[in-house]
C-alpha positions in Angstrom: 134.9 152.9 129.3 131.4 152.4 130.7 128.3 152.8 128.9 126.2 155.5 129.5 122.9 153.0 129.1 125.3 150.9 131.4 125.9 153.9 134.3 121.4 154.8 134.0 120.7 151.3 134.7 122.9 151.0 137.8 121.3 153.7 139.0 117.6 152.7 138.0 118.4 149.5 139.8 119.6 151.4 143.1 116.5 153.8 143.2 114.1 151.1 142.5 112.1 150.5 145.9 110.3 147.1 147.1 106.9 147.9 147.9 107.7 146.1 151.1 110.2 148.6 151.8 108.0 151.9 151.9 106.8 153.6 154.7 104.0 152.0 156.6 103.8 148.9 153.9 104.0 146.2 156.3 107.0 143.2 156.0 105.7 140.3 154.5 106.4 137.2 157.0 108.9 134.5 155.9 107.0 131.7 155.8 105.2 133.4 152.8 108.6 133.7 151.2 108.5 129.6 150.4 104.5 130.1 149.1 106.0 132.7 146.6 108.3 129.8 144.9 107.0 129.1 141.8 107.0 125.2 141.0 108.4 124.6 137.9 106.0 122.4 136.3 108.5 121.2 133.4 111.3 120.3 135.4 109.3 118.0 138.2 107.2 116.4 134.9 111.0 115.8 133.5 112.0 114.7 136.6 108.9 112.3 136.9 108.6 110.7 133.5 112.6 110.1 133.3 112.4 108.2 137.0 109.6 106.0 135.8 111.8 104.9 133.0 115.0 104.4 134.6 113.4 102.5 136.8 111.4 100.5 133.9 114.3 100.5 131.6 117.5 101.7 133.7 119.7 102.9 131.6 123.3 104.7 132.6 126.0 107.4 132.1 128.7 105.1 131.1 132.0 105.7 132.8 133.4 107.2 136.3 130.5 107.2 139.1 132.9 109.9 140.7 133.4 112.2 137.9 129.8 112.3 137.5 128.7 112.6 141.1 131.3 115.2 141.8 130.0 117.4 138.5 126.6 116.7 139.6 126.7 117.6 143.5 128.7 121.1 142.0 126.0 121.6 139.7 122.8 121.0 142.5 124.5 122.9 145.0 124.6 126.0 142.7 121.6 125.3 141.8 120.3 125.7 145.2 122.4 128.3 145.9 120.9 130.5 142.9 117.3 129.6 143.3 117.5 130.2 147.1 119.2 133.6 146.2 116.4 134.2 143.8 113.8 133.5 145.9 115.4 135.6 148.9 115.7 138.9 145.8 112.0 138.5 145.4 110.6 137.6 148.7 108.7 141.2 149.3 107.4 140.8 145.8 104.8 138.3 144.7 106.1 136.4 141.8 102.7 135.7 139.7 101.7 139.5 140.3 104.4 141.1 140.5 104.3 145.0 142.1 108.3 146.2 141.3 110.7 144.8 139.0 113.7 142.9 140.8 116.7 144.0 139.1 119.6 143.1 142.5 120.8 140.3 143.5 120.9 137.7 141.2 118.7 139.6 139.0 121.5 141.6 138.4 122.9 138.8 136.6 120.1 137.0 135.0 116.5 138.0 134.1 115.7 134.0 135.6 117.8 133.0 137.9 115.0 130.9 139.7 114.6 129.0 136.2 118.5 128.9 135.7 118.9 127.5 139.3 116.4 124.9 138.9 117.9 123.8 135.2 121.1 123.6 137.3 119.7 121.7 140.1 117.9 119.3 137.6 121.1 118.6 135.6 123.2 118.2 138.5 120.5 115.3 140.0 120.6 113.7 136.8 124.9 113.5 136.9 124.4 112.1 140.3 121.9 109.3 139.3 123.9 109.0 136.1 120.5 108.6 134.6 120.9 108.7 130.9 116.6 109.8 130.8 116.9 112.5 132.6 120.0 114.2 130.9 118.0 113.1 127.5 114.8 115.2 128.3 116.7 118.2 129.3 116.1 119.4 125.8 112.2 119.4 126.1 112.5 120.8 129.2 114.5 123.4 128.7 112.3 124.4 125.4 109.2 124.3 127.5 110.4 126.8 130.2 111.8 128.9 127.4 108.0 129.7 126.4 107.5 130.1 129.5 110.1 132.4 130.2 108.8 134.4 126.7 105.1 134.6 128.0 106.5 135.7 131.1 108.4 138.8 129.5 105.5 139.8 127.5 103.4 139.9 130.7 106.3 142.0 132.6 106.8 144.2 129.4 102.7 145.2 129.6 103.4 145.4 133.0 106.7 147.6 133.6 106.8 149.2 130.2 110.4 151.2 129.8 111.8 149.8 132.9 111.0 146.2 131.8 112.6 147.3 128.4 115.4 149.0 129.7 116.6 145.9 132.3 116.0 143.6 129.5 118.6 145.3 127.2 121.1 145.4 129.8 120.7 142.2 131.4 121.1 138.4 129.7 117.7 136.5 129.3 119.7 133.5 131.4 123.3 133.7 131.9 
């Protein structure tokens, strides 16, 4: 049996309109689309400080170069895939000032799917380099963006008030 809270959501997400979709709001070009991507700070400092080790002090995944790079190239590829999906969900939206709440696509699924592709992504590149600093920091990394994910729902809760507090009981923080 379906939840009731379950059924109003579904149909808050269908009547919810991107601003970009009203009448007269003109469509935001695509090559703003790729200046709405938020960098995220933690995982390119992660990314940094682990490459200037391993290349200081290179230190390795022990065992098969294949199972790793095979796990890893999965991994960046969805990665990708969700982040690029993300990104394409919020595209008539402007990330930092947001005007609707995104709940289709992979919002759906996840409340951050451009933080959950980019943890992906992050991992997967660190199977492939079999580089035992990065896989190490993930850790820090992933405790840093989860602040930043909690300062972030604050904001959207002052911002969206029920509707923030409804999506956020029905859909998972990351997966």
């Amino acid at each position: 049996m379906i939840s009731s809270d379950y059924m109003e959501a579904m149909a808050t997400r269908k009547q919810t309109t991107m601003i970009g979709d009203l009448p007269g709001v003109r469509k935001i070009p695509a090559s703003w689309i790729w200046k709405n991507i938020p960098l995220p700070e933690p995982h390119i400092a992660g990314i940094l400080a682990s490459g200037m080790l391993h290349l200081t002090r290179p230190w390795r995944l022990p065992g098969s170069q294949r199972l790793y790079s095979g796990a890893g190239w999965i991994l960046l590829g969805t990665g990708v895939a969700i982040s690029a999906s993300a990104v394409r969900a919020a595209s008539g939206n402007d990330v930092e000032q947001p005007s609707a709440l995104i709940s289709s696509g992979p919002y759906a699924i996840s409340r951050n799917p451009m933080y959950v592709g980019w943890t992906l992504l992050y991992l997967g590149s660190a199977l492939i380099t079999r580089n035992v600093w990065m896989v190490a920091s993930i850790p820090i990394v992933g405790e840093i963006i989860h602040r930043d994910v909690l300062r972030e729902e604050h904001a959207l809760e002052q911002a969206f008030g029920e509707e923030y507090l409804r999506y956020r009981k029905l859909i998972r923080r990351y997966f």
